[in-house]
N, C-alpha and C positions, 0 to 999 in steps of 0.2 A: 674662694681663696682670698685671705686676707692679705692687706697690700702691707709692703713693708713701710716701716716707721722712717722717716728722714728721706725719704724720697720723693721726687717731685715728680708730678705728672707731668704731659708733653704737653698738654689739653690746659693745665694750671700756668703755665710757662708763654706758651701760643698767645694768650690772653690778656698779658701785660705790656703793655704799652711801651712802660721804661726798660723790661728785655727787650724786646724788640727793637726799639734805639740803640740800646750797646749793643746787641750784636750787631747790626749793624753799621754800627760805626767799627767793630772789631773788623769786619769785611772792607770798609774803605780805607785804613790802616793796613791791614794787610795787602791790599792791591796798591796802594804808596811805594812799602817796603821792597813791594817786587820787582814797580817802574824801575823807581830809584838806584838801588842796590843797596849793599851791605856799606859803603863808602861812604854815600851818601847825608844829607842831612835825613833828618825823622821827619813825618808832617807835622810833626806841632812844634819844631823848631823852623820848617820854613814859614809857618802863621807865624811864628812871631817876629821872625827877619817884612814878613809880607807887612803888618802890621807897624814895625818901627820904620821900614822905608818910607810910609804913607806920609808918618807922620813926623813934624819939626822936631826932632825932639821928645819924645815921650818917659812919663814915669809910670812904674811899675804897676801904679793905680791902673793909669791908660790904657797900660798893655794888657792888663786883667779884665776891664769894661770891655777892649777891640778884640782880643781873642775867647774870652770864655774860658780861659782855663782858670783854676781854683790859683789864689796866688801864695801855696806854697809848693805847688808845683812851680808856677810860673819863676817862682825868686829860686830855684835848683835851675830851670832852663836857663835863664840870664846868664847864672855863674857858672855855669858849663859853656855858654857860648860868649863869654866873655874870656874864658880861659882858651877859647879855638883862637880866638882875634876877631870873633862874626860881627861883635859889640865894641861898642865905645862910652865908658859911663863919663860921666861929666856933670859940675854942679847945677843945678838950675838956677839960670838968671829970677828967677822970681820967687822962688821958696830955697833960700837957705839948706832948712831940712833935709828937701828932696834931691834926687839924684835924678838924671835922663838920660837915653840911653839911645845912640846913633848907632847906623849902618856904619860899619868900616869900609874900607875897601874890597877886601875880603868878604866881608857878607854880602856887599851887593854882585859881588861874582856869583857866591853862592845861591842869593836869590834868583839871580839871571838863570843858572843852570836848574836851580830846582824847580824851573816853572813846567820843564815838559814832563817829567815826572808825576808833579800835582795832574795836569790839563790829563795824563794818558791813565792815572787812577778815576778821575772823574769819569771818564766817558766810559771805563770798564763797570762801572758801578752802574752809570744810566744804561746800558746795555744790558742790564738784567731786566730792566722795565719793557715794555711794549712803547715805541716812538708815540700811541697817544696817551703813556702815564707818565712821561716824561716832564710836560710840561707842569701836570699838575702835583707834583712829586716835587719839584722845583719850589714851586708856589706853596706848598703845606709846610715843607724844611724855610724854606725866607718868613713864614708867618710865626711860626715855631720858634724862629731865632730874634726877631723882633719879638716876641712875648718874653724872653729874657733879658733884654735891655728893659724892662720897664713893667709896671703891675699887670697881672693878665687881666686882660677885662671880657668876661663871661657873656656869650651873646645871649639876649633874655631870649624864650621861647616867643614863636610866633605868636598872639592872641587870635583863638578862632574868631571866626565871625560869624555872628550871630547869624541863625536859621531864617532865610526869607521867608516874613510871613506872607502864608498864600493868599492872594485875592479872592476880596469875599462876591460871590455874584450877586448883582442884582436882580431882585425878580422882575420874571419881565413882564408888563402890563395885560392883559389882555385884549385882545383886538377890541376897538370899541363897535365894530359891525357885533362882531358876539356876544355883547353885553345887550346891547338895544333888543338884539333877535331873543335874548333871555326876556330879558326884560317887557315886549310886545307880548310873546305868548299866552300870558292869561288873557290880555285884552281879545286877541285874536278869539280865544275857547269861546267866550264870550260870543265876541259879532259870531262866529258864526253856530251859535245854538238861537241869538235870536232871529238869524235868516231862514235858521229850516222852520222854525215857528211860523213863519211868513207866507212859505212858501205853501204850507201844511192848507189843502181844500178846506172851505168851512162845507158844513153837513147843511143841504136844505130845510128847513123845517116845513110840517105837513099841510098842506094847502087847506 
């Protein structure tokens, strides 16, 4: 039976990497939304309230490098929480141009309150793991997220190592008692063919 045309297998799906990520992250968004409530901030509006409290003053650039969100998402989040009271925009003392964007008072309430919300998605999330994938699970997402602040750098493969050549034996002498004993043997055939000659009666001859 022929498969249908536009339909994905589970088996095609299972095997990508970057599904796997989104839904993923679609499951720790939805455990957020649950903490939280419907009231509440979103999780990528409290990254970015987490994010501008960190820091003096930040521009939109900043907030794009410290969150990861795309920043045409990012310049809609602003203008929505600049329109609650969460933000505060203001010129920058050092680029004219730019603009920087503070905690109000307001936001830092909101961050205050969004934090149990974030901490009780978190641990609903590691709770699907087994307590020893946890750690490493932790460690693969910070390695992950460091490779997008900066170029990834590809580990080279191991170089095998060359096959121990086996030791060659040397041969082992021969005893020198056994070479002598080779060695005497003719002489010995020898003495003793002329001992028995010797030994051999002579015949008398006849009177």
């Amino acid at each position: 039976m022929a498969k249908r045309k536009g339909k994905l297998s589970a088996d095609a799906l299972g095997a990508s990497v970057t599904h796997l990520l989104h839904r993923a992250l679609q499951l720790a968004l939805d455990f957020h939304a649950e903490a939280a409530g419907p009231s509440a901030i979103t999780q990528r509006q409290y990254t970015v309230l987490t994010a501008a409290g960190e820091g003096d003053g930040l521009t939109q650039n900043d907030l794009v490098r410290a969150t990861g969100i795309d920043r045409s998402t990012l310049a809609d989040l602003v203008a929505r929480m600049l329109a609650k009271g969460l933000l505060v925009r203001e010129r920058s003392p050092t680029d004219a141009r730019a603009n920087n964007v503070r905690l109000s008072d307001a936001g830092r309430a909101a961050l205050s309150e969004g934090a149990q919300p974030s901490a009780a998605a978190d641990a609903r999330l590691l709770a699907v793991l087994s307590a020893k994938k946890r750690e490493s699970f932790l460690a693969t997402l910070a390695t992950l997220a460091a490779a997008a602040d900066g170029p990834v750098v590809e580990k080279a493969p191991k170089a095998k190592a060359p096959p121990k050549a086996k030791p060659v034996k040397a041969a082992k002498p021969k005893p020198e008692k056994a070479a002598e004993s080779q060695a005497l043997k003719p002489d010995r055939k020898k003495k003793a063919k002329k001992d028995k000659k010797e030994k051999k009666p002579r015949s008398l001859a006849p009177a």
